[in-house]
PDB file of N, CA, C and O in Angstrom, chain B, residues numbered from 101:
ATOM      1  N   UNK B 101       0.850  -1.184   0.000  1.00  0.00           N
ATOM      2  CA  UNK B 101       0.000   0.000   0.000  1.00  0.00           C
ATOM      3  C   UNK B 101       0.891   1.242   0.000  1.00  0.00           C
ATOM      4  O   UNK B 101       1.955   1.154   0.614  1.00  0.00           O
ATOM      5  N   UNK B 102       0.578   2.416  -0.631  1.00  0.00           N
ATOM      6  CA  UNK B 102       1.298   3.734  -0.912  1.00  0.00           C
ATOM      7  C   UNK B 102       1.184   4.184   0.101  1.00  0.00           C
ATOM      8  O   UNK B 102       0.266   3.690   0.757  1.00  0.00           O
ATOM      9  N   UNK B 103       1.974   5.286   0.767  1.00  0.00           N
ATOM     10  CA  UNK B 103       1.383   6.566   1.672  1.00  0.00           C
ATOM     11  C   UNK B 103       0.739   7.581   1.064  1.00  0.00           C
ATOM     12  O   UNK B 103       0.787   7.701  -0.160  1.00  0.00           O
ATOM     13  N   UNK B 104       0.043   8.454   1.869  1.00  0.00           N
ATOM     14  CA  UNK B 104      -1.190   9.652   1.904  1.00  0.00           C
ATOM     15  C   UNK B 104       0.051  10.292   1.075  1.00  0.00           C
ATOM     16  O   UNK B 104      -0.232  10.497  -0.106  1.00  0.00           O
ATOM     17  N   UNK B 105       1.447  10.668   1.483  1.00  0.00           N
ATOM     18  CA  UNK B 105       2.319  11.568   0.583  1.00  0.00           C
ATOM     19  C   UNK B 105       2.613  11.175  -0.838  1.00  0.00           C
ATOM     20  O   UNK B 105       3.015  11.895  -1.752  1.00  0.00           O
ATOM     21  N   UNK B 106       2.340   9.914  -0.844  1.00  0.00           N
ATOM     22  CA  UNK B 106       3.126   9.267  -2.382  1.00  0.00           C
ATOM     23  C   UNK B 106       1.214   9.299  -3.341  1.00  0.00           C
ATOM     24  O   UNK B 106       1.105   9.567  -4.538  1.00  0.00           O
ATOM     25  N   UNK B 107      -0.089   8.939  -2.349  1.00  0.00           N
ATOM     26  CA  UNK B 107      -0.967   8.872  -3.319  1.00  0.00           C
ATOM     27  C   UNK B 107      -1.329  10.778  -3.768  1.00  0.00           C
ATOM     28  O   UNK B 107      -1.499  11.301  -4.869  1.00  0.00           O
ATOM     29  N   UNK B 108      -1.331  11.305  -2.531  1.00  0.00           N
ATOM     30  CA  UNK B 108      -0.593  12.916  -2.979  1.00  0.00           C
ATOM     31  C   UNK B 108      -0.538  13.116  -4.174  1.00  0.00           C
ATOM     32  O   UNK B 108      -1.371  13.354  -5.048  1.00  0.00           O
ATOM     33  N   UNK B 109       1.275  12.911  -4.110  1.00  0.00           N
ATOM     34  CA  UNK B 109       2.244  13.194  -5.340  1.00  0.00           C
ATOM     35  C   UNK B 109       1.231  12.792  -6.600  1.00  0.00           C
ATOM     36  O   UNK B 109       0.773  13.557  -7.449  1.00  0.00           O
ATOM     37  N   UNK B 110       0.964  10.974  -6.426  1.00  0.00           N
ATOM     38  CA  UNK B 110       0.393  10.707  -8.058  1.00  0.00           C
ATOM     39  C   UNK B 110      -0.834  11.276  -8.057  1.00  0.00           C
ATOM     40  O   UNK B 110      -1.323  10.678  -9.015  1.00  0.00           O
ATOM     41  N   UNK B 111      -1.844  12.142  -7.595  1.00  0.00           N
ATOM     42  CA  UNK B 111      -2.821  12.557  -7.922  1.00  0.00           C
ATOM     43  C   UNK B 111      -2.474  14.018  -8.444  1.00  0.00           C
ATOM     44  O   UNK B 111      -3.129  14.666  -9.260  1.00  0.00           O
ATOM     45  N   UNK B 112      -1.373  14.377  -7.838  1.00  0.00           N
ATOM     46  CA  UNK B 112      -1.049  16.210  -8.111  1.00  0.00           C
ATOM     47  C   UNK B 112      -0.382  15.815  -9.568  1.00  0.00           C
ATOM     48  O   UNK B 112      -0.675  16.718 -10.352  1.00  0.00           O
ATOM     49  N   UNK B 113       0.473  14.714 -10.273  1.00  0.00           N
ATOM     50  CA  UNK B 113       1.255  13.934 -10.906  1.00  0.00           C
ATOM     51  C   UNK B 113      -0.220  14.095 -12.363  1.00  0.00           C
ATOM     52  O   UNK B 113      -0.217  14.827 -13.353  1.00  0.00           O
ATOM     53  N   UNK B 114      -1.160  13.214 -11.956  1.00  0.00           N
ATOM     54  CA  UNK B 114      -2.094  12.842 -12.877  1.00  0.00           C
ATOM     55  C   UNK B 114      -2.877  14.360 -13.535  1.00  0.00           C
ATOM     56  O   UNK B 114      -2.986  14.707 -14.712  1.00  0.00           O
ATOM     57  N   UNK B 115      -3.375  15.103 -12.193  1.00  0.00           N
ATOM     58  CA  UNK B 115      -3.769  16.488 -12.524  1.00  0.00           C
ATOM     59  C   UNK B 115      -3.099  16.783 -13.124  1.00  0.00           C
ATOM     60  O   UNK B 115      -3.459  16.474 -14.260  1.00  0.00           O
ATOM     61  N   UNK B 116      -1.691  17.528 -13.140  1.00  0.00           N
ATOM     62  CA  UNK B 116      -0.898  18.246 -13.910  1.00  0.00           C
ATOM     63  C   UNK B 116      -1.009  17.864 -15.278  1.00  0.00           C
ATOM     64  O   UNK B 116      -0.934  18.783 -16.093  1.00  0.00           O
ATOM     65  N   UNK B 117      -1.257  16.106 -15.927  1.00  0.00           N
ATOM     66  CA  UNK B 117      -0.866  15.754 -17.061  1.00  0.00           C
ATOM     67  C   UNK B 117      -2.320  16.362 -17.656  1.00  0.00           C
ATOM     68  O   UNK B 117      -2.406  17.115 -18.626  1.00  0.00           O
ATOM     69  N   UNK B 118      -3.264  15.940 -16.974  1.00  0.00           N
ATOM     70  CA  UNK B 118      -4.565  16.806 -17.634  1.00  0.00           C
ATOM     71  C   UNK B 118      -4.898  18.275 -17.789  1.00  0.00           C
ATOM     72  O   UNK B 118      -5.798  18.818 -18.429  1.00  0.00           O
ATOM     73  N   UNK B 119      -4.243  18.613 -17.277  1.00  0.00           N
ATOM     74  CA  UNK B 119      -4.063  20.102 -17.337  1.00  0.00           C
ATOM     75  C   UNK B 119      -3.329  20.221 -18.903  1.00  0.00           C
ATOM     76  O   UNK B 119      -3.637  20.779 -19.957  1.00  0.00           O
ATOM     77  N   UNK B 120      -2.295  19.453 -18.477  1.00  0.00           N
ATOM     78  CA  UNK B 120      -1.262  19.943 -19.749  1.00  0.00           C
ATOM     79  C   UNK B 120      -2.287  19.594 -21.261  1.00  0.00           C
ATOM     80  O   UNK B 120      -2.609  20.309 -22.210  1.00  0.00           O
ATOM     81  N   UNK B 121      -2.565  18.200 -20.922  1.00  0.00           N
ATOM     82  CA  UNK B 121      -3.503  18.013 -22.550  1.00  0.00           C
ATOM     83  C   UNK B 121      -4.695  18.816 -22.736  1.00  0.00           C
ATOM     84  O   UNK B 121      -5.068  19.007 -23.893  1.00  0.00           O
ATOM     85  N   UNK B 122      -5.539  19.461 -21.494  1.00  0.00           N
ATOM     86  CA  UNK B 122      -6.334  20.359 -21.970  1.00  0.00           C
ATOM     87  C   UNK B 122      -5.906  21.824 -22.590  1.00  0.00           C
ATOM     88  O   UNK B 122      -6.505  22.411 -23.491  1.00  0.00           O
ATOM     89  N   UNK B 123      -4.582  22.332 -21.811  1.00  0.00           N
ATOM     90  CA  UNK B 123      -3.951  23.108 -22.322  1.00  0.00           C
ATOM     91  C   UNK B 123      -3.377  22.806 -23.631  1.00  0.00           C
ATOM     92  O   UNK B 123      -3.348  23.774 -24.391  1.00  0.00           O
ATOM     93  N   UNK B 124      -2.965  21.832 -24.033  1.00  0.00           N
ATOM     94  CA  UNK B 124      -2.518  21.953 -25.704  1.00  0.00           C
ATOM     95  C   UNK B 124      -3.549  21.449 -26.526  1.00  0.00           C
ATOM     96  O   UNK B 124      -3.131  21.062 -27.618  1.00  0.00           O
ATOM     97  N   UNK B 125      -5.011  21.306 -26.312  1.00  0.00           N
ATOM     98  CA  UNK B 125      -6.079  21.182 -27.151  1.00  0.00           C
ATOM     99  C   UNK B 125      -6.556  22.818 -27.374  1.00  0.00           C
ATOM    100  O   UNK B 125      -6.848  23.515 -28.346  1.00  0.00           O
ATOM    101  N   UNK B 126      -6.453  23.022 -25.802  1.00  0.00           N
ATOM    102  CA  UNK B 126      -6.742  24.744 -26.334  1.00  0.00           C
ATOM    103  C   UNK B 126      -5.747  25.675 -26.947  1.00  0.00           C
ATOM    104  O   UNK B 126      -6.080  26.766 -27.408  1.00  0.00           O
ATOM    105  N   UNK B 127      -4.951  25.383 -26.945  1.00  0.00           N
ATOM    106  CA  UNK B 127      -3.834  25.566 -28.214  1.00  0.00           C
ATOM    107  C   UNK B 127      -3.958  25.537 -29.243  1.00  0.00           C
ATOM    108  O   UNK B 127      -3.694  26.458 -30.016  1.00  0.00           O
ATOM    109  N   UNK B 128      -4.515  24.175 -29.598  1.00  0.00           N
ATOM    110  CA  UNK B 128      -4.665  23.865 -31.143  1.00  0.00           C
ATOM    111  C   UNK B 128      -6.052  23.934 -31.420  1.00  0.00           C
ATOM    112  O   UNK B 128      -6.434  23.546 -32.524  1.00  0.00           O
ATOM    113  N   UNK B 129      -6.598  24.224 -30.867  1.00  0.00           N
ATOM    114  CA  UNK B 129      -8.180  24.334 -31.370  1.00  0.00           C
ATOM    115  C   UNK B 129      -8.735  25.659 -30.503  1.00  0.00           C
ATOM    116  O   UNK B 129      -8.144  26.028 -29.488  1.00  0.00           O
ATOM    117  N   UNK B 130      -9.933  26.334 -31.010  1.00  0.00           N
ATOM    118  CA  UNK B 130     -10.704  27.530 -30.705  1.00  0.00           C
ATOM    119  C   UNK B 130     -11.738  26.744 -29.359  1.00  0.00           C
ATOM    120  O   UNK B 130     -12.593  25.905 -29.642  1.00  0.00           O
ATOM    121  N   UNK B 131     -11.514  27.115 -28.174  1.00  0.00           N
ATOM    122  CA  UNK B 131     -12.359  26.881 -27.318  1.00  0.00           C
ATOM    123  C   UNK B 131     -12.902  28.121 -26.650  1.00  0.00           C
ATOM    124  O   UNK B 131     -12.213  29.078 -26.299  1.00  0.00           O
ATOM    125  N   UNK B 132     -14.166  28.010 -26.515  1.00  0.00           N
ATOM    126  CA  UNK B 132     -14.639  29.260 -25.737  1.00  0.00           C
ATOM    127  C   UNK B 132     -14.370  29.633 -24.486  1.00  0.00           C
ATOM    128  O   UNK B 132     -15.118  29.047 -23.704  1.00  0.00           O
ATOM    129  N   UNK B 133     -13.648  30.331 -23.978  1.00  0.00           N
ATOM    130  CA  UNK B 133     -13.075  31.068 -22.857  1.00  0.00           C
ATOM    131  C   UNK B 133     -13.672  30.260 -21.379  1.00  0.00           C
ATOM    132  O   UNK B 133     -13.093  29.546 -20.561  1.00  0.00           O
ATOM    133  N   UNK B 134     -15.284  30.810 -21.496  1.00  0.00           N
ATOM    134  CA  UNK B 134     -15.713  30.311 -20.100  1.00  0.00           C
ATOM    135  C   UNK B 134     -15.493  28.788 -20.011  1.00  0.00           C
ATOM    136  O   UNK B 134     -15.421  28.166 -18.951  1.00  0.00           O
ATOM    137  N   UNK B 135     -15.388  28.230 -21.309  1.00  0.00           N
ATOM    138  CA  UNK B 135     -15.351  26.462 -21.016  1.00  0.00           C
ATOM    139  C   UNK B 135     -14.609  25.978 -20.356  1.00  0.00           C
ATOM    140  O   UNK B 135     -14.876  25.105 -19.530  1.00  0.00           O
ATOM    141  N   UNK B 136     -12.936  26.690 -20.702  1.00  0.00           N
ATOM    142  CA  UNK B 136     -11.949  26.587 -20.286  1.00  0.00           C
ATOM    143  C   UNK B 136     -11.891  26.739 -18.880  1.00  0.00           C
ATOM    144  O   UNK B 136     -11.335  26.002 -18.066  1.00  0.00           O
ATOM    145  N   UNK B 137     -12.595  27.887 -18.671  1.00  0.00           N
ATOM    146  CA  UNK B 137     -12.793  28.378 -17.022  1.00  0.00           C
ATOM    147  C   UNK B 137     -13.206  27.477 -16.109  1.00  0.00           C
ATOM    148  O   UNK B 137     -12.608  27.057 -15.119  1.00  0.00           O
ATOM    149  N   UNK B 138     -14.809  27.084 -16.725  1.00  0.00           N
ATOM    150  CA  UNK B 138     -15.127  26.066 -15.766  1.00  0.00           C
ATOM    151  C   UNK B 138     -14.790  24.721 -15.931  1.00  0.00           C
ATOM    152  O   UNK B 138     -15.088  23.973 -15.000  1.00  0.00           O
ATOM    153  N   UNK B 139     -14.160  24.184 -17.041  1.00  0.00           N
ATOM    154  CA  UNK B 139     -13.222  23.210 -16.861  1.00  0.00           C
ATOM    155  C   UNK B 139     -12.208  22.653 -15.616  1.00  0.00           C
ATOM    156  O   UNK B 139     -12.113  21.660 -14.894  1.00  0.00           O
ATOM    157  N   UNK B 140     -11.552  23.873 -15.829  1.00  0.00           N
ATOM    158  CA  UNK B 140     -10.467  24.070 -14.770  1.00  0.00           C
ATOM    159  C   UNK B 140     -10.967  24.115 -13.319  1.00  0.00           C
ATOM    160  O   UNK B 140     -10.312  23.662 -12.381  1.00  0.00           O
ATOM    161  N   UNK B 141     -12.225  24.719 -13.193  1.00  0.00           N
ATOM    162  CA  UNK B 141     -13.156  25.136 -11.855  1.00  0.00           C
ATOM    163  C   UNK B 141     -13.271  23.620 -11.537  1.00  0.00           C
ATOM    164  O   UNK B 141     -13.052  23.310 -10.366  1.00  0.00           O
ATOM    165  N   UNK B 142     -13.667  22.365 -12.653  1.00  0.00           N
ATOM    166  CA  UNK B 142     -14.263  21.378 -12.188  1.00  0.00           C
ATOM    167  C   UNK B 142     -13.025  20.522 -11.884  1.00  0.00           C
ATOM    168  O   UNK B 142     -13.044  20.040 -10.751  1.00  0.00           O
ATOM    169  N   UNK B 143     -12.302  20.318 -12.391  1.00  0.00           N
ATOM    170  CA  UNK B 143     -11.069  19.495 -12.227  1.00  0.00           C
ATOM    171  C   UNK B 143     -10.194  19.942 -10.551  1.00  0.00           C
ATOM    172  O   UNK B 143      -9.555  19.259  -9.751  1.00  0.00           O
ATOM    173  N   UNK B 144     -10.555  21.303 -10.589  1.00  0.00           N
ATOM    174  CA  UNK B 144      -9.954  21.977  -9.031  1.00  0.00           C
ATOM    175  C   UNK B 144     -10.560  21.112  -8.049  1.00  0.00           C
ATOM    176  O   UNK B 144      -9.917  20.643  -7.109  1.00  0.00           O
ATOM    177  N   UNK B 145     -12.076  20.840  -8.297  1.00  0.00           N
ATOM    178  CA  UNK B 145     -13.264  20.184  -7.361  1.00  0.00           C
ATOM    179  C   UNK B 145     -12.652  19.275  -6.990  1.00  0.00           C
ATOM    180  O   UNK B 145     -12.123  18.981  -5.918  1.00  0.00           O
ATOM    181  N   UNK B 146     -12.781  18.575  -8.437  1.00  0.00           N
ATOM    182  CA  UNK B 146     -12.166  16.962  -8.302  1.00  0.00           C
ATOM    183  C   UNK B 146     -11.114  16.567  -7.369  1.00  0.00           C
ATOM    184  O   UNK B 146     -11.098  15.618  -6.586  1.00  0.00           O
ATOM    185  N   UNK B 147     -10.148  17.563  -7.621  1.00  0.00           N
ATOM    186  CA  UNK B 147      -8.517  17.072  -7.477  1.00  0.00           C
ATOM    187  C   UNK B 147      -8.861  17.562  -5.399  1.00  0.00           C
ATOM    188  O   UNK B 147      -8.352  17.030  -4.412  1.00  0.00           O
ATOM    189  N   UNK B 148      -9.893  18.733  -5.468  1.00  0.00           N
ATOM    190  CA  UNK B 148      -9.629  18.926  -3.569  1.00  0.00           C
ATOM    191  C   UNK B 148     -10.922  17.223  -3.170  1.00  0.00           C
ATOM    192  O   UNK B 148     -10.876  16.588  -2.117  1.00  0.00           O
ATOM    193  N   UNK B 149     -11.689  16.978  -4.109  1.00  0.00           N
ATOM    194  CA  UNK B 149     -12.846  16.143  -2.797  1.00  0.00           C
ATOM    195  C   UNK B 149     -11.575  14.868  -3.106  1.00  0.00           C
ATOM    196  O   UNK B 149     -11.720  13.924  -2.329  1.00  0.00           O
ATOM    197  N   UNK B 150     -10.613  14.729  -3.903  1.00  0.00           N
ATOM    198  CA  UNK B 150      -9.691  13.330  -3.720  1.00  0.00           C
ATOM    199  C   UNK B 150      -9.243  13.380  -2.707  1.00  0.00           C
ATOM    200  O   UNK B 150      -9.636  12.590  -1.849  1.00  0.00           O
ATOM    201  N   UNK B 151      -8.161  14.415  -2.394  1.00  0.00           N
ATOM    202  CA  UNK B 151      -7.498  14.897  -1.535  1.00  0.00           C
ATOM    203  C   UNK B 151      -7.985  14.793   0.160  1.00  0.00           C
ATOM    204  O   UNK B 151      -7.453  14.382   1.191  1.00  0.00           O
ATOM    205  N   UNK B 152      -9.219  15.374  -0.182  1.00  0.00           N
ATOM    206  CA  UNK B 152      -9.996  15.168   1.340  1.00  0.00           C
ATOM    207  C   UNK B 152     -10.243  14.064   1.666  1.00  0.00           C
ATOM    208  O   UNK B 152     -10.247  13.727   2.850  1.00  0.00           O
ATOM    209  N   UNK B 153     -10.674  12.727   0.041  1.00  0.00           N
ATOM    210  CA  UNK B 153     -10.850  11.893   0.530  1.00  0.00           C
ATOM    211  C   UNK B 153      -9.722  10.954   0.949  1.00  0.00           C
ATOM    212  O   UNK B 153     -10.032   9.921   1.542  1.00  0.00           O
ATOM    213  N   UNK B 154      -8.219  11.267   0.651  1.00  0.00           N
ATOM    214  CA  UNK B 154      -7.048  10.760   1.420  1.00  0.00           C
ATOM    215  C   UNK B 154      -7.335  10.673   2.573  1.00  0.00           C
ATOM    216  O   UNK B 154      -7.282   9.600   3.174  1.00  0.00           O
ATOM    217  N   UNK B 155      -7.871  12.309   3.371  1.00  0.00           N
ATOM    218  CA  UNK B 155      -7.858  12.186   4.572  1.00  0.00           C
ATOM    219  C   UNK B 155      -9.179  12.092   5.507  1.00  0.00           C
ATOM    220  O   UNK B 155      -9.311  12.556   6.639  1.00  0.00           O
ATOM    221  N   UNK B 156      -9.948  11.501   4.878  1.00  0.00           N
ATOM    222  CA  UNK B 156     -11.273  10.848   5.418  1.00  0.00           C
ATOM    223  C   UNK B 156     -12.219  11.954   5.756  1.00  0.00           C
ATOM    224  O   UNK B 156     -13.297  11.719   6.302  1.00  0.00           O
ATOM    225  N   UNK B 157     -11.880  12.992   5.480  1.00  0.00           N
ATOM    226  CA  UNK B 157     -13.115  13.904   5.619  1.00  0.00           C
ATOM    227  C   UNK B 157     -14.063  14.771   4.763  1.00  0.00           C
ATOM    228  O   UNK B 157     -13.804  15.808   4.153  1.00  0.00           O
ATOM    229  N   UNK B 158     -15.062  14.189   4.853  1.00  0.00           N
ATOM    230  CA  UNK B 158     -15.758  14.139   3.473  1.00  0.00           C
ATOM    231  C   UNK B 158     -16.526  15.750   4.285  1.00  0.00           C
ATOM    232  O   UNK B 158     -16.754  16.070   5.452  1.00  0.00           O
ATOM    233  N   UNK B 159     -16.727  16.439   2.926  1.00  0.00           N
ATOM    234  CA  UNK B 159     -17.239  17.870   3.062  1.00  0.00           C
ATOM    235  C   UNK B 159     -18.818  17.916   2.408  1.00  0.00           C
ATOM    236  O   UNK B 159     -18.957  17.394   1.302  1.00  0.00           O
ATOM    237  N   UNK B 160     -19.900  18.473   3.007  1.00  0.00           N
ATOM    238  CA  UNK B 160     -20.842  18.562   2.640  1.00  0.00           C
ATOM    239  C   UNK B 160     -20.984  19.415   1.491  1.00  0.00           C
ATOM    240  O   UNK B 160     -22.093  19.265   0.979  1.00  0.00           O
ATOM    241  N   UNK B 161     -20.187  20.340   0.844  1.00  0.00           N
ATOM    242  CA  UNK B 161     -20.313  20.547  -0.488  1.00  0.00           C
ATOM    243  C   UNK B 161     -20.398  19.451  -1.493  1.00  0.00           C
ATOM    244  O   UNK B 161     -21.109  19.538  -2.494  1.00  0.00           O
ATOM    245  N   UNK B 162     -19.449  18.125  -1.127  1.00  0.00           N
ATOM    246  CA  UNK B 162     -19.636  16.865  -2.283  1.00  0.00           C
ATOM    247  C   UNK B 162     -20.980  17.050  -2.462  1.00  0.00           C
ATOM    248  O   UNK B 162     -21.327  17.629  -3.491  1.00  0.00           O
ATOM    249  N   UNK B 163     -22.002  16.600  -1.504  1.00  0.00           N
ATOM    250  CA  UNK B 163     -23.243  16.253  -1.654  1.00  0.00           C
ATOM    251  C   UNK B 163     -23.940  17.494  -2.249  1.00  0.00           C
ATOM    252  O   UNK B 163     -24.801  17.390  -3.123  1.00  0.00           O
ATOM    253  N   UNK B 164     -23.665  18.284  -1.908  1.00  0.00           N
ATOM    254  CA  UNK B 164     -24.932  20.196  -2.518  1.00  0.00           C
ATOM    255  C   UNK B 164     -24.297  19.845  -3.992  1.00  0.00           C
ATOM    256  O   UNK B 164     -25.115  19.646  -4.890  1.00  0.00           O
ATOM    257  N   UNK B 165     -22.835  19.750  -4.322  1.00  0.00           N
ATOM    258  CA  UNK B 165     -22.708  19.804  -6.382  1.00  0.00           C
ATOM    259  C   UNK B 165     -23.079  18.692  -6.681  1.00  0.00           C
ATOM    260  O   UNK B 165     -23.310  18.474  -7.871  1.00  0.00           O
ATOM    261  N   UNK B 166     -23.224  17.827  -5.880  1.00  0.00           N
ATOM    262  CA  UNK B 166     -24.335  16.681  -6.915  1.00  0.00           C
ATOM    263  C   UNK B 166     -25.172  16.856  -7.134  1.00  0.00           C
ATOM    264  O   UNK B 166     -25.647  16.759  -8.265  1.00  0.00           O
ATOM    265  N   UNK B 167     -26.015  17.364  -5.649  1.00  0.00           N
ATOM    266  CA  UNK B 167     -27.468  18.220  -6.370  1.00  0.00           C
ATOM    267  C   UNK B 167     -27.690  18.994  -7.205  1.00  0.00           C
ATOM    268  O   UNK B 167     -28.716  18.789  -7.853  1.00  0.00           O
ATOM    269  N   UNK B 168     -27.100  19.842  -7.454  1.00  0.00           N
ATOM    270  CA  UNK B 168     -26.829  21.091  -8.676  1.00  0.00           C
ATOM    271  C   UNK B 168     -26.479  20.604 -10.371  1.00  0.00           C
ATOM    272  O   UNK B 168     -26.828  21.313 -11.315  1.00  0.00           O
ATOM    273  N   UNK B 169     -25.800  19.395 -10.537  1.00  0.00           N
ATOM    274  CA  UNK B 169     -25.591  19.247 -12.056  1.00  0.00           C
ATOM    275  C   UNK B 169     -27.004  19.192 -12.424  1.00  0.00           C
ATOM    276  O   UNK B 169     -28.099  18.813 -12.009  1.00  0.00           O
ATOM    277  N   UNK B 170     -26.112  20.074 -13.952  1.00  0.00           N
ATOM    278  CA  UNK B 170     -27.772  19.870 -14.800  1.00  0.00           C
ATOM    279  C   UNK B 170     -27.768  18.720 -15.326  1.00  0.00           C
ATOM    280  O   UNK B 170     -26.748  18.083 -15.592  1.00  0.00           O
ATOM    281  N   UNK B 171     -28.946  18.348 -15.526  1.00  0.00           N
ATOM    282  CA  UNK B 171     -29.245  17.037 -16.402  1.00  0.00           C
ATOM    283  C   UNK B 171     -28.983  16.965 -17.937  1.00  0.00           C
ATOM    284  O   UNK B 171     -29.750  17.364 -18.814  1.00  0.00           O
ATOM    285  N   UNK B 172     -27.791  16.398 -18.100  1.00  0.00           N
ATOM    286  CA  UNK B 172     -27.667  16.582 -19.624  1.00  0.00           C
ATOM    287  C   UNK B 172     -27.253  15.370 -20.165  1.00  0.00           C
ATOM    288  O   UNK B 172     -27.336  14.478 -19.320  1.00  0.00           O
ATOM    289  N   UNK B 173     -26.836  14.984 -21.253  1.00  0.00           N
ATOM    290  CA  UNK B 173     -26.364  14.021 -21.631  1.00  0.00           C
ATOM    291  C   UNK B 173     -24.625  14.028 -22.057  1.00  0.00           C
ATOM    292  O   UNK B 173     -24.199  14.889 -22.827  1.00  0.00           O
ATOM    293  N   UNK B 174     -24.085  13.403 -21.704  1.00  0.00           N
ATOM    294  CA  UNK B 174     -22.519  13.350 -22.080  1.00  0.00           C
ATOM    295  C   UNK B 174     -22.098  13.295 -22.959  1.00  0.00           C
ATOM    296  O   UNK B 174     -22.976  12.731 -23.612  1.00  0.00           O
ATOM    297  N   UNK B 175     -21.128  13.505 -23.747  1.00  0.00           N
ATOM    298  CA  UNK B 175     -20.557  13.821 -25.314  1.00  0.00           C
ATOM    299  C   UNK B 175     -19.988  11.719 -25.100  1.00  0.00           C
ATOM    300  O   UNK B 175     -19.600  11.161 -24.073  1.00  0.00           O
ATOM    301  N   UNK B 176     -20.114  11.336 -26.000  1.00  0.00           N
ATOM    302  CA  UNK B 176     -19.586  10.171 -26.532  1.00  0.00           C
ATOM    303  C   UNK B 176     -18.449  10.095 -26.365  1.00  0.00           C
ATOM    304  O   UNK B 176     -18.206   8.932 -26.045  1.00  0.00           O
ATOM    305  N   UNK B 177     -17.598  10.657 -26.394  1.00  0.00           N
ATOM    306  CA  UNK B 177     -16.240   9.671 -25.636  1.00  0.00           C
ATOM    307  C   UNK B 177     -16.135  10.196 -24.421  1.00  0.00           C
ATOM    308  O   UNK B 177     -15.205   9.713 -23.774  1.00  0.00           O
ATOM    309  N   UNK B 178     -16.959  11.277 -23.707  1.00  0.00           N
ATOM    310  CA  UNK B 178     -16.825  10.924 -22.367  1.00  0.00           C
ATOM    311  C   UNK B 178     -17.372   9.766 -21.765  1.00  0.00           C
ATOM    312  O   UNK B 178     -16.964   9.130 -20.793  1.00  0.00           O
ATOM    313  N   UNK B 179     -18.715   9.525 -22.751  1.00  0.00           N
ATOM    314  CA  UNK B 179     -19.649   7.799 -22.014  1.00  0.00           C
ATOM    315  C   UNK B 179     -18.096   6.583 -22.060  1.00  0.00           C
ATOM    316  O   UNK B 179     -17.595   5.957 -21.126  1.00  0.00           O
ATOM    317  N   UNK B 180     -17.627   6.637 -23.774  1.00  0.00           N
ATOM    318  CA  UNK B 180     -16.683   5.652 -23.639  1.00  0.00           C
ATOM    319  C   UNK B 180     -15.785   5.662 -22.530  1.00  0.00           C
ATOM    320  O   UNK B 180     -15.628   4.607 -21.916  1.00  0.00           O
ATOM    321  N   UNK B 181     -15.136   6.750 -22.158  1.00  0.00           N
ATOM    322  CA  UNK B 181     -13.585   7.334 -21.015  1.00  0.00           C
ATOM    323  C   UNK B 181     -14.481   6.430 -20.215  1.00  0.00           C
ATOM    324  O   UNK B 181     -14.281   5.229 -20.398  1.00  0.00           O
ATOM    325  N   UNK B 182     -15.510   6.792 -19.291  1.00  0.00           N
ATOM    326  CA  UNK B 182     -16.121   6.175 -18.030  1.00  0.00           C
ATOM    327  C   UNK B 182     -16.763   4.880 -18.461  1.00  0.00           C
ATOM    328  O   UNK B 182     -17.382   4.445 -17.490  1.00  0.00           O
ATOM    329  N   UNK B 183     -16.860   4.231 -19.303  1.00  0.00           N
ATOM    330  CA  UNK B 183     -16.973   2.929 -19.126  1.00  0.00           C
ATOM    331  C   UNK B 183     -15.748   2.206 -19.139  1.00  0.00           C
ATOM    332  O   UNK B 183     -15.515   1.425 -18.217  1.00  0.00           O
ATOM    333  N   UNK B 184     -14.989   2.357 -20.006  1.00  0.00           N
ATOM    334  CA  UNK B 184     -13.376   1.810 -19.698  1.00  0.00           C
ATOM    335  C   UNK B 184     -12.814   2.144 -18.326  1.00  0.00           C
ATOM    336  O   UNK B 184     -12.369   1.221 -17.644  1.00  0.00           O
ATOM    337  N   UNK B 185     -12.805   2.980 -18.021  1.00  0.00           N
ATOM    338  CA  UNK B 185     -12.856   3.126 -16.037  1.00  0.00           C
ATOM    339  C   UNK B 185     -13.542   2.158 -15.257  1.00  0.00           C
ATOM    340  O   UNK B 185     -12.868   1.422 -14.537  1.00  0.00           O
ATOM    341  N   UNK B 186     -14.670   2.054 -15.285  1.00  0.00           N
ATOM    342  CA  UNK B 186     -15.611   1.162 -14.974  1.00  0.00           C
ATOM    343  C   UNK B 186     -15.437  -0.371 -14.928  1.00  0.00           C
ATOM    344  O   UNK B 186     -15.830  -1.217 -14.125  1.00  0.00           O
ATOM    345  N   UNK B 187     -14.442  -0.465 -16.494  1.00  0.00           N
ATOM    346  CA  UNK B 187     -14.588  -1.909 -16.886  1.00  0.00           C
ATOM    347  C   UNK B 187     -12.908  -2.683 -15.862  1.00  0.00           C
ATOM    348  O   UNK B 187     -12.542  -3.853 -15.742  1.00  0.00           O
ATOM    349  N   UNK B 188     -12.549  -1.916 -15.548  1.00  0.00           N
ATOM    350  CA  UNK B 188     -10.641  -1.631 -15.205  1.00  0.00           C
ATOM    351  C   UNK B 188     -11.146  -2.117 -14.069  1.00  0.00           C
ATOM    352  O   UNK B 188     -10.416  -2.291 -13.093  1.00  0.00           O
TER     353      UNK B 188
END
């Protein structure tokens, strides 16, 4: 089993690489500003409720932004990304 410092590192490790490929898509392609914004807003989420959940304390915001997504449907290779997750 890893330590809280080493699963840390590979989660700050994994963020960074997604950062970087969203940053060189928006490079090479025209994305609209706010997307980018709240992109980044959502991945921040992500990367603090992991983090908290290293250290076992779960924050009642998890539960209020679940309530809040809108109901939409997912772009097709996000369904694929999360079923290959799923299937792992």
């Amino acid at each position: 089993m890893i330590s809280k410092a080493e699963a840390r590192a590979l989660i700050d490790d994994l963020f960074e690489e997604e950062a970087l490929v969203i940053g060189g898509l928006v490079a090479i392609q025209e994305v609209d500003d706010d997307l980018v914004w709240r992109l980044v807003k959502s991945l921040e989420a992500i990367r603090g409720r992991a983090l908290r959940r290293l250290d076992d304390e779960p924050s009642l915001d998890d539960a209020e932004q679940q309530h809040q997504r809108p109901s939409v449907k997912p772009h097709p290779a996000i369904s694929d990304f999360l079923r290959s997750l799923r299937r792992d």
